[in-house]
C-alpha positions as CSV (number, residue, x, y, z in Angstrom):
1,X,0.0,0.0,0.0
2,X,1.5,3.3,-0.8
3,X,2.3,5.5,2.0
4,X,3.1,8.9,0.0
5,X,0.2,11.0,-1.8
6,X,1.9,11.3,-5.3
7,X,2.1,7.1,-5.0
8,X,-1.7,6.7,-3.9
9,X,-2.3,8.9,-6.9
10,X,-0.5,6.6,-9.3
11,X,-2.2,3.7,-7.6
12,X,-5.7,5.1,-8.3
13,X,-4.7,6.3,-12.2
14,X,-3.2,3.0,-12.5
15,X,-7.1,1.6,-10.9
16,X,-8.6,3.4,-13.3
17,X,-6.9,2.4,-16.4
18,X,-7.4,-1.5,-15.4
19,X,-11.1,-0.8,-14.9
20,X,-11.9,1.2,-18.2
21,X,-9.8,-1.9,-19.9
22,X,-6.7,-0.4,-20.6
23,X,-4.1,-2.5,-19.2
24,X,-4.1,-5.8,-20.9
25,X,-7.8,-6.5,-20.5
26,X,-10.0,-5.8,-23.7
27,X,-12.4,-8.8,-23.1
28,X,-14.7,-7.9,-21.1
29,X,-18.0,-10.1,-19.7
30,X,-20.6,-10.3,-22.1
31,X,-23.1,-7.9,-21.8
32,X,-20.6,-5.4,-19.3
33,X,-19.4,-3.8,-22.2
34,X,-18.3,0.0,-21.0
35,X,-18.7,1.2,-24.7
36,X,-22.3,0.6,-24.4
37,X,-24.8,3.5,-24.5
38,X,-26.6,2.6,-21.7
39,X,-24.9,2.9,-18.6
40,X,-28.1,2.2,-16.3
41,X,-28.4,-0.7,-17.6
42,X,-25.2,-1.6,-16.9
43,X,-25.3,-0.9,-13.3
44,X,-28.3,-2.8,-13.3
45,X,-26.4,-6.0,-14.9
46,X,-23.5,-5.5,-12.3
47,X,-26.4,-6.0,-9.3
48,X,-27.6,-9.2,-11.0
49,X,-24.0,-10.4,-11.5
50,X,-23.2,-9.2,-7.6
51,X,-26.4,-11.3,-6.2
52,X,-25.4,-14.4,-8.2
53,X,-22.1,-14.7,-6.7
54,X,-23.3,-14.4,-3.4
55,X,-25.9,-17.3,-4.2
56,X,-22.7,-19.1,-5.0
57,X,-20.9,-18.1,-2.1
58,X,-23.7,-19.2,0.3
59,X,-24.4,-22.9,-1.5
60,X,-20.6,-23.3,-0.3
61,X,-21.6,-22.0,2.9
62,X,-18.7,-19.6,3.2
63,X,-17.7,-15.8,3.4
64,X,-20.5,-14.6,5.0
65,X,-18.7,-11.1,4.9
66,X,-18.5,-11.0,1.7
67,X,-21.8,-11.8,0.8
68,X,-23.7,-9.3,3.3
69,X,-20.7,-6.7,1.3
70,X,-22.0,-7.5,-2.3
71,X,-25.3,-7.8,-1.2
72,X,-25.0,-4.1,-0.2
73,X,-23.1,-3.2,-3.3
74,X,-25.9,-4.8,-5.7
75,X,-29.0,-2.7,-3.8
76,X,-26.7,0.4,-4.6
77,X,-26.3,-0.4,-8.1
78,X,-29.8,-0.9,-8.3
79,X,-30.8,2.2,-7.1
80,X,-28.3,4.1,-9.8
81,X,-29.9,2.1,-12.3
């Protein structure tokens, strides 16, 4: 973890770039695609994806955590959407 501000800033630029799939990454999960017009539905898409891993989580009965965590972060996407 970077300590100095001029580091964290790389780190987040660096985030960034990985997340709008500029470093190395150019496939990205069917129907995720950032290019696509409409970004609410996108969001909407991400909740979906979020509640199914948690339904995968929970059938292996693990990472409870986690699971209240992207529960959380799917009812949030769903309200962007």
């Amino acid at each position: 973890m970077p300590d100095e501000p001029d580091d964290l800033g790389e780190a987040v630029a660096r985030a960034e770039d990985a997340f709008g799939g500029r470093v190395g990454r150019l496939n990205f999960e069917a129907g995720l695609d950032p290019d696509t017009n409409d970004a609410d539905v996108i969001q909407l898409r991400k909740a979906c994806r979020l509640l199914d891993a948690c339904r995968l989580l929970r059938d292996h009965d693990g990472y409870h955590t986690s699971v209240i965590e992207m529960s959380f972060a799917a009812i949030e996407r769903t309200f962007e959407f």
